[in-house]
C-alpha positions in Angstrom: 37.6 -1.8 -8.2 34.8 -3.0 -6.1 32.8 -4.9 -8.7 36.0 -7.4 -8.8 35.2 -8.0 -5.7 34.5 -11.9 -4.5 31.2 -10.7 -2.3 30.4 -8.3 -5.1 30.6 -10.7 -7.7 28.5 -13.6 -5.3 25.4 -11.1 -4.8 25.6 -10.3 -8.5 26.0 -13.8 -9.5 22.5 -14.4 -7.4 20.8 -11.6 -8.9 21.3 -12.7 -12.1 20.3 -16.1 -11.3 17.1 -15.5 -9.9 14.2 -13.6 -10.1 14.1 -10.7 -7.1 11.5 -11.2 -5.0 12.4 -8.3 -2.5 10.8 -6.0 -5.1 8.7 -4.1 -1.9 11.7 -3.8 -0.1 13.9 -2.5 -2.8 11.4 0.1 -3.5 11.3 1.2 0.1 15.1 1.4 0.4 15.3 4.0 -2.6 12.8 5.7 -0.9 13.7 5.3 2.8 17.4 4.5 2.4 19.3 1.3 4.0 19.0 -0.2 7.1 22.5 -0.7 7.8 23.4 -2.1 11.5 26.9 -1.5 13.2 27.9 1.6 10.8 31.1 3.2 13.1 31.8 0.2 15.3 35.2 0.0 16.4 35.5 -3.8 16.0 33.9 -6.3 14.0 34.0 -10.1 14.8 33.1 -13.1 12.8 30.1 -13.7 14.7 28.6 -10.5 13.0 29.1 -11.9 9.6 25.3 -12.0 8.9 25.0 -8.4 8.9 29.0 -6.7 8.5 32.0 -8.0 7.2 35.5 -6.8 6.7 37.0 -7.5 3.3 40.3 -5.8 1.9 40.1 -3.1 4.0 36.0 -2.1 3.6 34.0 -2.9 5.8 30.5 -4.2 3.9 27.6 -3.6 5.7 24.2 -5.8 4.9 21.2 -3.7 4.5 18.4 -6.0 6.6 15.7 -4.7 4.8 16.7 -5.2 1.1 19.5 -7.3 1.6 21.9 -5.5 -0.4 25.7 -4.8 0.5 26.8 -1.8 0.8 31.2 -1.1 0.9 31.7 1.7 3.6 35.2 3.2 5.2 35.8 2.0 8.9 34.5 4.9 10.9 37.5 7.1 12.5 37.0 7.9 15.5 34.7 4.7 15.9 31.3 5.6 16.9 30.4 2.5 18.7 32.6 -0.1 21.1 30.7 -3.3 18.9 28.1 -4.6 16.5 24.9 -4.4 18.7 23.4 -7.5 19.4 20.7 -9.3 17.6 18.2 -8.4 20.6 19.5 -4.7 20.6 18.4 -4.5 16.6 15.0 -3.1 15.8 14.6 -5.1 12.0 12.5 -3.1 9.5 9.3 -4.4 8.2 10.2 -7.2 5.4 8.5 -10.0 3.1 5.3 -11.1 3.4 4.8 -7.8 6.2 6.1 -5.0 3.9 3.9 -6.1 0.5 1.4 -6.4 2.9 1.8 -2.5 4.1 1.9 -1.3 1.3 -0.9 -3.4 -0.3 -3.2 -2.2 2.8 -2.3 1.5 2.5 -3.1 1.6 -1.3 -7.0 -0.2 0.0 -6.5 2.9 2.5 -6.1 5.7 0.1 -8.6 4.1 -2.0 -10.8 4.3 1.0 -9.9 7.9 1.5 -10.6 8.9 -2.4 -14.5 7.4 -1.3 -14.7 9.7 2.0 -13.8 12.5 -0.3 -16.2 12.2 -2.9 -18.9 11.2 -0.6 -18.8 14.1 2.2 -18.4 16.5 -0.8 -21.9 14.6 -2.1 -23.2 15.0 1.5 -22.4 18.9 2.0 -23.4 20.0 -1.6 -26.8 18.4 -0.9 -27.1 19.9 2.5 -26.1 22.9 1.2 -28.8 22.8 -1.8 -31.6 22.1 0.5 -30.2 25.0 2.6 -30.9 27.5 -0.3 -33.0 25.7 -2.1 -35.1 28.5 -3.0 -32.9 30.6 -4.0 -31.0 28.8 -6.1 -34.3 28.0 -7.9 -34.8 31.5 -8.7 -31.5 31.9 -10.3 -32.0 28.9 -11.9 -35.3 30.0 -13.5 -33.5 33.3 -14.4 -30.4 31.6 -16.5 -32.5 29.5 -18.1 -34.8 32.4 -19.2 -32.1 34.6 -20.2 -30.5 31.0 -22.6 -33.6 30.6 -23.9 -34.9 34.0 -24.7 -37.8 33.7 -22.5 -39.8 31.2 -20.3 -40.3 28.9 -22.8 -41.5 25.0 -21.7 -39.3 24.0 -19.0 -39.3 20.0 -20.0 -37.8 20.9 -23.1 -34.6 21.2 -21.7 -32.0 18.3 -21.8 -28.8 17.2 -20.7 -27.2 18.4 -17.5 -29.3 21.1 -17.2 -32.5 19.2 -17.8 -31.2 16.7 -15.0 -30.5 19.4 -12.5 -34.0 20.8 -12.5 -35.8 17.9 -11.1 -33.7 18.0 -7.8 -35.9 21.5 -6.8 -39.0 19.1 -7.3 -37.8 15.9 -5.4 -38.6 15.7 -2.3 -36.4 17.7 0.6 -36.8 14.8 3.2 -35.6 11.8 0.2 -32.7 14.5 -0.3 -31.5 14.7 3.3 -32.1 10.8 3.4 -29.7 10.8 0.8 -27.3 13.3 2.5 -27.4 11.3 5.7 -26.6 8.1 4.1 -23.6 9.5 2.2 -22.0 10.7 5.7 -23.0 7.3 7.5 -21.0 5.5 4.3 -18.1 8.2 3.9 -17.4 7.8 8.3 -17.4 4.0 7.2 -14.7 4.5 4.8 -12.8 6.6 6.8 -13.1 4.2 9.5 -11.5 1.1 7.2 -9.1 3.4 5.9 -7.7 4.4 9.3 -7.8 0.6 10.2 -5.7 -0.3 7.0 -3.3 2.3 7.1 -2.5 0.6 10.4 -2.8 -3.2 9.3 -5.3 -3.8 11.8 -6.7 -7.3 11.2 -10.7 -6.1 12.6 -10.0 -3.7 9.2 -9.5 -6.5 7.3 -12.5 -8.2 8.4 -14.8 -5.1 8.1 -13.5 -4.0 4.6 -13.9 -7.6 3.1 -18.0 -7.5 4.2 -18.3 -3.6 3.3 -16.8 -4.6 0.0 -19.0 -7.6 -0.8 -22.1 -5.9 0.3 -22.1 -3.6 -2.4 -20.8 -6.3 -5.3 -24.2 -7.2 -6.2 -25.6 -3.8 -6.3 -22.3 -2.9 -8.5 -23.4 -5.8 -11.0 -26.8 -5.2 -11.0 -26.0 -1.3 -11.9 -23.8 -3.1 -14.9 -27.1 -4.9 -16.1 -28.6 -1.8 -16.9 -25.9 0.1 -18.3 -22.2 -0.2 -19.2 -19.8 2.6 -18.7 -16.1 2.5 -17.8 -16.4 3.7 -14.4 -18.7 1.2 -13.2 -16.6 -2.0 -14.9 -13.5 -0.3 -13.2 -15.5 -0.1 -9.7 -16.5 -3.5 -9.9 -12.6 -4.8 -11.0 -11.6 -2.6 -7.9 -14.2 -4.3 -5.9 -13.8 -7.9 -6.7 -9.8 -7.6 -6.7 -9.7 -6.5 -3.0 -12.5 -8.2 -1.6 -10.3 -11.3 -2.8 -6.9 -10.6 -1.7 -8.2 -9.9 1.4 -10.2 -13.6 1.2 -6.7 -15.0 0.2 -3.8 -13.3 1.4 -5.0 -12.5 4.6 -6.9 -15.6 5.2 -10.2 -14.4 7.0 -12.5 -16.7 8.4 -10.0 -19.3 8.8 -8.9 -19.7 5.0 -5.9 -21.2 4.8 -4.7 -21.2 7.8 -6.2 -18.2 8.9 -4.5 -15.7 11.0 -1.7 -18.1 12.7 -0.6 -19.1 8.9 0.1 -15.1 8.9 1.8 -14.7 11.5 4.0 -18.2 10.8 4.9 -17.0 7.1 5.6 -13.7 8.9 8.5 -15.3 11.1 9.6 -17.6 8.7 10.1 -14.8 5.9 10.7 -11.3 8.1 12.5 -11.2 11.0 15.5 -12.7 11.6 14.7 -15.9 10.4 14.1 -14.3 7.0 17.6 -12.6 7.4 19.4 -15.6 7.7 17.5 -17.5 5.1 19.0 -14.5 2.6 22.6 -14.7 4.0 25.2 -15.0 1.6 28.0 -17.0 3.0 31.5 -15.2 1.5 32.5 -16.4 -1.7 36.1 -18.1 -2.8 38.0 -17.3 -5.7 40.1 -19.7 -7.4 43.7 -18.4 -7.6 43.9 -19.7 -11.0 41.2 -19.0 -12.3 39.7 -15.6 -10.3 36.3 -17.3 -10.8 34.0 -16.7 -7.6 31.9 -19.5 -6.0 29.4 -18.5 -3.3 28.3 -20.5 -0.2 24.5 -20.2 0.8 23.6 -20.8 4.4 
């Protein structure tokens, strides 16, 4: 069986020993599938070890995303003449890159959730200034017919009390109000757009469009606690700094190079070969597997 196997039982071996830290790529493997290089070459040489081997008969190709192993059949008739070479091999997203994606994209749909809610804000209010009158009139007629008559209209409460001070506020404060929602929601569209794409000017104009509004979000919580403005603010606060740390604006840490040097020295193929598993021994006596790391 294949799980006997010496290369089987050094990758489990390694598992077991240590925490995974590909977690990001794992996911996007299950999701994606493998990135497996050289599938249907019609030789493989020692010099391709890092990313296929031939073993018993299988031919174990190295997923250089994930790092996994996967056992396939030599391909008959051989689709290619040899593993491409390194420079021929377009490597997946990986490590510090790939959490940093998908950390990004989740800012970015969290971005997009805001341009929602706020165009909706800004169209219901344009539309309610649009028909303003109207919709006063059938206003005034429900709440007659709920209350059996005219009645005093500041005795009603609640939502409906609310709603009947917006046909009194003023129309220009209203379309103030409207216009400031679209100004904010093409801001949010315009960091989500930038995220989605890991663009680093994104970064930058997320982290201040973030902070901006932290004091604002605090000062709201002075006044009144609900869960939706504690959860806003934990949003807030939580972005504003992995974006201070992880990304290093402004120079932090090491700012942008450090990036791009953690980058090379953890994606890439630098990060490939600092994950190679060397092929194990078994002792004959023993059937015990050892594994090399280089």
């Amino acid at each position: 069986m294949l799980t006997g196997h010496p290369l089987c039982y050094s990758y489990r071996s390694m598992r077991h020993r240590q925490k995974p830290s590909n977690r990001y790529e794992l996911f996007t493997c299950a999701w994606k599938g493998h990135a497996l290089v050289g599938v249907g070459a019609a030789t493989v040489t020692p010099a391709d070890s890092t990313v296929v081997r031939e073993l018993e008969g299988l031919r174990w190709h190295r997923c250089i995303r994930c790092d996994d192993w996967v056992p396939l059949e030599p391909s008959a008739p051989p689709v290619l003449d040899a593993v491409p070479p390194r420079d021929e091999i377009e490597v997946p997203l990986r490590g510090p890159a790939l959490r940093d994606r998908y950390v990004l994209r989740l800012i970015a749909v969290d971005r997009a959730i805001h341009v929602i809610v706020l165009s909706a804000l800004a169209l219901v209010i344009f539309l309610f200034l649009g028909h303003r009158h109207t919709l006063q009139d059938d206003y005034d007629r429900i709440m007659s017919a709920l209350t059996g008559g005219p009645g005093n209209p500041n005795s009603l409460h609640g939502f409906l009390g609310r709603f009947r001070h917006w046909f009194f506020a003023n129309p220009a404060h209203l379309y103030e109000i409207g216009i400031a929602a679209l100004a904010y929601a093409a801001l949010e569209a315009t960091e989500a757009v930038g995220l989605w794409y890991a663009k680093r000017w994104a970064e930058y104009l997320t982290f201040i469009a973030t902070i901006v509004f932290i004091p604002l979000e605090i000062d709201e919580l002075t006044r009144s606690i609900t869960t939706l403005k504690v959860l806003t603010l934990v949003i807030n606060v939580a972005i504003a700094l992995y974006l201070l740390l992880a990304k290093r604006l402004f120079g932090l840490r090491g700012g942008h190079k450090a990036v791009l040097a953690r980058r090379a020295e953890l994606g890439g193929w630098a990060g490939i070969e600092r994950g190679t598993v060397r092929p194990a021994t078994v002792d004959a006596a023993s059937g015990a597997g050892t594994r090399a790391v280089g």
